[in-house]
Residue frames relative to the residue before (quaternion, step in Angstrom):
aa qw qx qy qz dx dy dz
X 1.0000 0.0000 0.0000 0.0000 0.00 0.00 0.00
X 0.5896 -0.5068 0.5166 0.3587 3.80 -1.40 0.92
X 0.4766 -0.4128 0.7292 0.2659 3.56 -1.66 0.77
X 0.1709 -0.5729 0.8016 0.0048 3.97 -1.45 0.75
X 0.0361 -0.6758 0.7094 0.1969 3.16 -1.46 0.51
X 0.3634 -0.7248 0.5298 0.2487 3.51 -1.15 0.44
X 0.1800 -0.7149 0.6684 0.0984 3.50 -1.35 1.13
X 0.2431 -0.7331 0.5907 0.2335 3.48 -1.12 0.93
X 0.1551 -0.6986 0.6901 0.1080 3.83 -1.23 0.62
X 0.0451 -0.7597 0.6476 -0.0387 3.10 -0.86 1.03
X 0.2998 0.7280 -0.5682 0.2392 3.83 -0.62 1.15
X 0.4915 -0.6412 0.5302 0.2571 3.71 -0.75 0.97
X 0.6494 0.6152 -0.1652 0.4153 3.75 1.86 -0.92
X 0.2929 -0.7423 0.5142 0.3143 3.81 0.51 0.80
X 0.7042 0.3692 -0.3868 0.4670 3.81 0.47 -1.55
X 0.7314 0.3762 -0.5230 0.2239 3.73 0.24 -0.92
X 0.4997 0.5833 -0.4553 0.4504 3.71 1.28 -0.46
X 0.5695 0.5213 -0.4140 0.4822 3.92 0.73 -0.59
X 0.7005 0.5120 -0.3535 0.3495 3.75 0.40 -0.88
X 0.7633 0.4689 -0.2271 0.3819 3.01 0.95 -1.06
X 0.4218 0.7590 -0.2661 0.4185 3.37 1.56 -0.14
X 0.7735 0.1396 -0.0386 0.6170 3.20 1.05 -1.72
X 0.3292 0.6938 -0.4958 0.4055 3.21 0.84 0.85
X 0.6659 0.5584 -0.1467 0.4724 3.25 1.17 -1.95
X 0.2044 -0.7659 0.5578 0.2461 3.18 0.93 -1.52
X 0.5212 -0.5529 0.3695 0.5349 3.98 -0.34 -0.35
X 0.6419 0.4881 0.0993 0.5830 3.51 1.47 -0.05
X 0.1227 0.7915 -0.5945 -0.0706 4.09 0.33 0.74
X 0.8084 0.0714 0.0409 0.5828 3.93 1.10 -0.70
X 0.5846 -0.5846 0.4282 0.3649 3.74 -0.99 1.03
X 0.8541 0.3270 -0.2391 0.3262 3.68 0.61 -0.21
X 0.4711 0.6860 -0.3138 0.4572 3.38 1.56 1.04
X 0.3729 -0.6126 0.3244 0.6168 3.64 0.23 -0.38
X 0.7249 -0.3079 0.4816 0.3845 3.25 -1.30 -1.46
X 0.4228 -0.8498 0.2779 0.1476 3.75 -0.05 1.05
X 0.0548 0.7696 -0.6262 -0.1122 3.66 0.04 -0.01
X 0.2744 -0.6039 0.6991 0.2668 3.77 -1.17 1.08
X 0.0271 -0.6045 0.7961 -0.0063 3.15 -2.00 -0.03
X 0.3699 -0.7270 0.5759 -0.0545 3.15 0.06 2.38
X 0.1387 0.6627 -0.7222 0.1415 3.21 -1.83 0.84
X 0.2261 -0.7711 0.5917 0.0654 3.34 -0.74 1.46
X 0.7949 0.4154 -0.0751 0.4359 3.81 0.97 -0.76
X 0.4941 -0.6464 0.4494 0.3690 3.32 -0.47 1.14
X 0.5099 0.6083 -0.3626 0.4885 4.25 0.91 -0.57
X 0.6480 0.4059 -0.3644 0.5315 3.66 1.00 -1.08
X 0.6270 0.7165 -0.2075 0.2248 3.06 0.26 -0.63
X 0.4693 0.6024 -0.1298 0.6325 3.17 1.26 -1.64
X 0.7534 0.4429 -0.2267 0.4299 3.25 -0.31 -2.22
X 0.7866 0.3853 -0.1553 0.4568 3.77 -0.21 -1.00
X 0.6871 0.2460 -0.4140 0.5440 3.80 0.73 0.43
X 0.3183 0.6914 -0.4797 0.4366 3.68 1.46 -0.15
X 0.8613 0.2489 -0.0947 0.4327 3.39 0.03 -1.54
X 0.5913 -0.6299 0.4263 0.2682 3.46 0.87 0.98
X 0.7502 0.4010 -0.4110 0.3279 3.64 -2.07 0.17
X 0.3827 0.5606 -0.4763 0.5589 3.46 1.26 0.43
X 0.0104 0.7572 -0.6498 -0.0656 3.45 -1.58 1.23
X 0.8061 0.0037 -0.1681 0.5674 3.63 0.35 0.22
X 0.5026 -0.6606 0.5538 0.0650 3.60 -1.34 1.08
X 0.0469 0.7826 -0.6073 0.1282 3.89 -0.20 0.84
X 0.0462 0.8485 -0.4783 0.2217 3.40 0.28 1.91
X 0.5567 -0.7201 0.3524 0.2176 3.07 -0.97 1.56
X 0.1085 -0.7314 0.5913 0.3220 4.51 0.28 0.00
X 0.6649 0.5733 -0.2558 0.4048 3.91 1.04 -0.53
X 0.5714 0.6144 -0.4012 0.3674 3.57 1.59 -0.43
X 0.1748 -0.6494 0.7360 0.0779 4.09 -1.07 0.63
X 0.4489 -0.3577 -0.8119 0.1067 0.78 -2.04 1.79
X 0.7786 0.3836 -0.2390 0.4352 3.47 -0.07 -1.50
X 0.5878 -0.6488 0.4782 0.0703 3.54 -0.90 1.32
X 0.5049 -0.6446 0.3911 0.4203 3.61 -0.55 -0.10
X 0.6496 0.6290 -0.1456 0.4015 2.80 1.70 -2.00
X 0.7856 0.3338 -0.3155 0.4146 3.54 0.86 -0.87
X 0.5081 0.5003 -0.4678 0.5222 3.72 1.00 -0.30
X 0.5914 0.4201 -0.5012 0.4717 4.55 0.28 -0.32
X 0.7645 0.4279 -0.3864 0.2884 3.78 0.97 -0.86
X 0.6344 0.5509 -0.2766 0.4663 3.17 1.45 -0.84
X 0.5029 0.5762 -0.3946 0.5093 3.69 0.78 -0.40
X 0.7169 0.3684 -0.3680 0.4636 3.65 0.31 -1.24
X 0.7116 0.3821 -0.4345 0.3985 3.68 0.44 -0.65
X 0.6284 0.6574 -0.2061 0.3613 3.87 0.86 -0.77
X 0.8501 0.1620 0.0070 0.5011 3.27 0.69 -1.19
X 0.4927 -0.6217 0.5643 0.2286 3.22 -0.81 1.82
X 0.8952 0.0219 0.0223 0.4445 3.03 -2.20 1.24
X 0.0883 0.7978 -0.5902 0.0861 4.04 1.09 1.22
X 0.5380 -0.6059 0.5129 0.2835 3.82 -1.12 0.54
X 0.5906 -0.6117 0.3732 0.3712 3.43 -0.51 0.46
X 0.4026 -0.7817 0.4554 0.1396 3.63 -0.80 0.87
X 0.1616 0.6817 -0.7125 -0.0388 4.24 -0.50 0.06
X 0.3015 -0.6165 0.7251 -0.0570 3.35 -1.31 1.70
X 0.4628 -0.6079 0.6452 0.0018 2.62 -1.57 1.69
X 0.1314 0.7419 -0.6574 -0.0075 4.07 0.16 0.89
X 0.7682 -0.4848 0.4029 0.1116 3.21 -1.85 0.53
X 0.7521 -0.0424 0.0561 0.6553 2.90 1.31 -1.58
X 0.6911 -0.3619 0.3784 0.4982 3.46 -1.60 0.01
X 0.8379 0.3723 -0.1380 0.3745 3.36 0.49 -1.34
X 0.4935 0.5707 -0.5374 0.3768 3.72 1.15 0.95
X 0.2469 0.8712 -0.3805 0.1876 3.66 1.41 0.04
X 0.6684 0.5436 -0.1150 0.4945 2.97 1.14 -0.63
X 0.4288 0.6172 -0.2059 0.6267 3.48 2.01 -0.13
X 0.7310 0.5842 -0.1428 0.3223 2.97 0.82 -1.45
X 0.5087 0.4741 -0.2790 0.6623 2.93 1.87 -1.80
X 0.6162 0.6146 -0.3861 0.3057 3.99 -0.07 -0.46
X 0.7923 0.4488 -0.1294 0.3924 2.81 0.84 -0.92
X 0.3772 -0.7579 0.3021 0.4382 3.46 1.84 -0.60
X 0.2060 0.7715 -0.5502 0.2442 3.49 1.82 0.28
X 0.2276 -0.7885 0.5045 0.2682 3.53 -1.37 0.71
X 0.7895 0.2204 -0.1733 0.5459 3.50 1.58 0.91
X 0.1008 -0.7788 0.5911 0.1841 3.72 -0.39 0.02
X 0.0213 -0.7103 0.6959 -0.1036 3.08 -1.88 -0.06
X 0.1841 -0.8699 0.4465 0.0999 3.38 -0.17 1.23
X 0.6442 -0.6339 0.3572 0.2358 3.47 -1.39 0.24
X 0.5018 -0.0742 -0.8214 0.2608 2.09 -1.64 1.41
X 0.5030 -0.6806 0.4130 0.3364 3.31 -1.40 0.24
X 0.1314 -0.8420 0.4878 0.1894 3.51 -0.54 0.99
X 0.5450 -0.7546 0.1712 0.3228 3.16 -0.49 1.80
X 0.7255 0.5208 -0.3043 0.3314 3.67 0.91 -1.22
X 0.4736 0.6751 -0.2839 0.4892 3.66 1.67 -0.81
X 0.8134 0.2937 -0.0574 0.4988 3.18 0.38 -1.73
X 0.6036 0.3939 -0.5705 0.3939 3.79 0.63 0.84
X 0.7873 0.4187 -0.2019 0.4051 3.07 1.06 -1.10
X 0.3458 0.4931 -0.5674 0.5616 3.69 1.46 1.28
X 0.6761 0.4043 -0.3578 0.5014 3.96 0.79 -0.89
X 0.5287 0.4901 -0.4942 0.4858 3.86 0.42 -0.07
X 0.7653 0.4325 -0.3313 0.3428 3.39 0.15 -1.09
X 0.8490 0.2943 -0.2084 0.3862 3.35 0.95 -0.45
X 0.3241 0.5851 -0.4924 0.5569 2.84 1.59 0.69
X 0.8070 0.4065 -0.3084 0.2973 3.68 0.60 -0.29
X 0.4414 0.6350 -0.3547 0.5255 2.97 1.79 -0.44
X 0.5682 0.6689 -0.2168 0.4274 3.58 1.23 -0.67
X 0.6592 0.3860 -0.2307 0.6027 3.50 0.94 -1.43
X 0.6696 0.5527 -0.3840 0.3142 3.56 0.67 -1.50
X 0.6798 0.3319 -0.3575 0.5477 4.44 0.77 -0.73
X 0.5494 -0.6262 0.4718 0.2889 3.87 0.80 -0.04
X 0.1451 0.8147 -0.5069 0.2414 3.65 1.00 0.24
């Protein structure tokens, strides 16, 4: 059987958590594995589900309420040993700079545009395989 890697999605926003699904596809790039999501609506899910490890890249909503995207990528990086890389969902072009705040190791704004936003999740899905995480 294929190795899967798992992407967490964290949004308070079923569709925006839907977008990012078929965005990914089952697949973002022929040289990654195969993706499993692992929805979270609550900053608690969240926490709880990088706690128990096997989670390789974080795909966090900056638009989700209460808990933000931007502050759950900052808290995570301080919190969680060896954290999976992070790609923040920003609003606008011109919150990037949030992003850099936040220690996100990519952005992408909303809506999700599918070819952009797979091939940011490829890349950091490899940066992923590439330290062995």
């Amino acid at each position: 059987m294929q190795p899967t890697a798992t992407v967490l999605v964290y949004s308070d926003d079923a569709n925006t958590r839907e977008q990012v699904r078929l965005a990914a596809g089952r697949r973002p790039a022929a040289d990654v594995p195969p993706i499993r999501f692992l929805e979270c609506a609550t900053l608690p899910a969240v926490i709880a589900a990088l706690d128990k490890g096997g989670i390789d890249v974080c795909v966090l909503d900056g638009e989700a309420a209460p808990s933000g995207g931007m502050g759950v990528c900052r808290q995570i990086k301080d919190e969680i040993f060896n954290c999976p890389p992070v790609l923040l969902l920003i609003g606008r072009p011109q919150d990037a700079w949030l992003a850099t705040w936040s220690r996100a190791d990519a952005a992408v704004t909303l809506p999700v545009e599918p070819v952009g936003f797979a091939d940011t999740l490829a890349a950091l899905l490899r940066t992923r395989q590439a330290v062995g995480a």
